[in-house]
N, C-alpha and C positions, 0 to 999 in steps of 0.2 A: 557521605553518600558515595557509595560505588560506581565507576562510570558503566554506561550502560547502554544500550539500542533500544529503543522504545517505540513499537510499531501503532502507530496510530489507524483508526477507520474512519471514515464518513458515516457521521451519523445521523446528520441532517445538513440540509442546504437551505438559506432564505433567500428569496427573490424579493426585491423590492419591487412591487407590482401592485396595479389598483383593482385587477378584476382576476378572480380566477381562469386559469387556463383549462380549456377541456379535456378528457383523459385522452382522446384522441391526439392531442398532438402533443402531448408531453413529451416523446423521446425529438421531437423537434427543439424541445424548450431547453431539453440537455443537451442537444448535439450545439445550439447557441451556445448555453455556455460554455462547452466543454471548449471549443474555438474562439470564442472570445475573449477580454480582458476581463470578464466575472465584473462590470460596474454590475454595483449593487446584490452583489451576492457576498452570503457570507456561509462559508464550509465552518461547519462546528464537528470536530473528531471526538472522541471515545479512546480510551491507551486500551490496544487489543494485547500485547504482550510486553513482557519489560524483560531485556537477555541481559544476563551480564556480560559486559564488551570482552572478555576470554572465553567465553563460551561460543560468543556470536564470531571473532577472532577464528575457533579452531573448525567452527561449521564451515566457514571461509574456505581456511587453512583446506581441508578434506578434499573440496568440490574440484572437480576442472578445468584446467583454463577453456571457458565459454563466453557468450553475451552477458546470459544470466548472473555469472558469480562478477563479473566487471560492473553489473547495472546494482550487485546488494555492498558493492567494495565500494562504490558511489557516499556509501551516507558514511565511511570512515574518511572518504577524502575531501568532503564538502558539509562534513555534519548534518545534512538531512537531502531526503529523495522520496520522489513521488513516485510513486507502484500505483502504474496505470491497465486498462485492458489490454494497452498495446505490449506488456512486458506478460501477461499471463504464459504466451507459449514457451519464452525463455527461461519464465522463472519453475514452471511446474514440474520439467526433469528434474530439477537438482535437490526437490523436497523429498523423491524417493530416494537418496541417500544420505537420509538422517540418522542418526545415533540417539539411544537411550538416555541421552543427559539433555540432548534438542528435541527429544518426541512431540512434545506439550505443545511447545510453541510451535514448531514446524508445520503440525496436526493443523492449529486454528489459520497460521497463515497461506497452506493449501487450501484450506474450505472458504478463506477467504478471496482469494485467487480465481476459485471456482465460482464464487458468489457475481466476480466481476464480468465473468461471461454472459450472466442472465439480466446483468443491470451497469450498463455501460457506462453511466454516469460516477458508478459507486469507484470510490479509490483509497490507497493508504498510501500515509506516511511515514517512515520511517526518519527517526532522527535522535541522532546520538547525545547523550544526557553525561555533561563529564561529571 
């Protein structure tokens, strides 16, 4: 197997709960967990892309020294990281300057980026597969 970055999504959360919550206060019930220690939840992801780690390596390589390229150089130096709404603003410059070999994956992990602005809860992880 080739190593590789493998960017995971949220695709469902389970709350251990006996009654349902009303739609009203759901982004209450996220802003809980999002702050607390998740007892009783469980994140089940989805692999939104899989890079090979020389390609994901020279996307690196390319970008600026910023927040952003330090917050995606995180899953080479600790083998996985969480991409939260709070990194959207720093990560969305640096997907405008992708190359024809990152189109694919850059494409899906900008719409996902975007997706976390309208759903705070939602997040990805990223994590390095040797």
């Amino acid at each position: 197997m080739t190593p590789s970055i493998v960017i995971y999504r949220l695709s469902r959360k389970f709350v251990n709960q006996r009654q349902n919550v009303p739609e009203t206060a759901r982004q209450v019930v996220y802003y809980t967990l999002a702050v607390g220690h998740h007892v009783g939840v469980m994140d089940c992801f989805t692999p939104l892309a899989e890079i090979p780690l020389p390609d994901f390596q020279a996307w690196l390589g390319s970008l600026p020294d910023s927040p952003g390229r330090r917050k995606m150089e995180g899953v080479l130096r600790w083998g996985e990281i969480e991409i939260n709404r709070s990194h959207v603003n720093i990560l969305l410059p640096l997907l405008g300057l992708d190359t024809e070999k990152s189109a694919g994956w850059l494409t899906l992990f900008r719409q996902n980026l975007l997706d976390m602005i309208q759903e705070p809860a939602f997040y990805l992880m990223a994590k390095k597969r040797p």
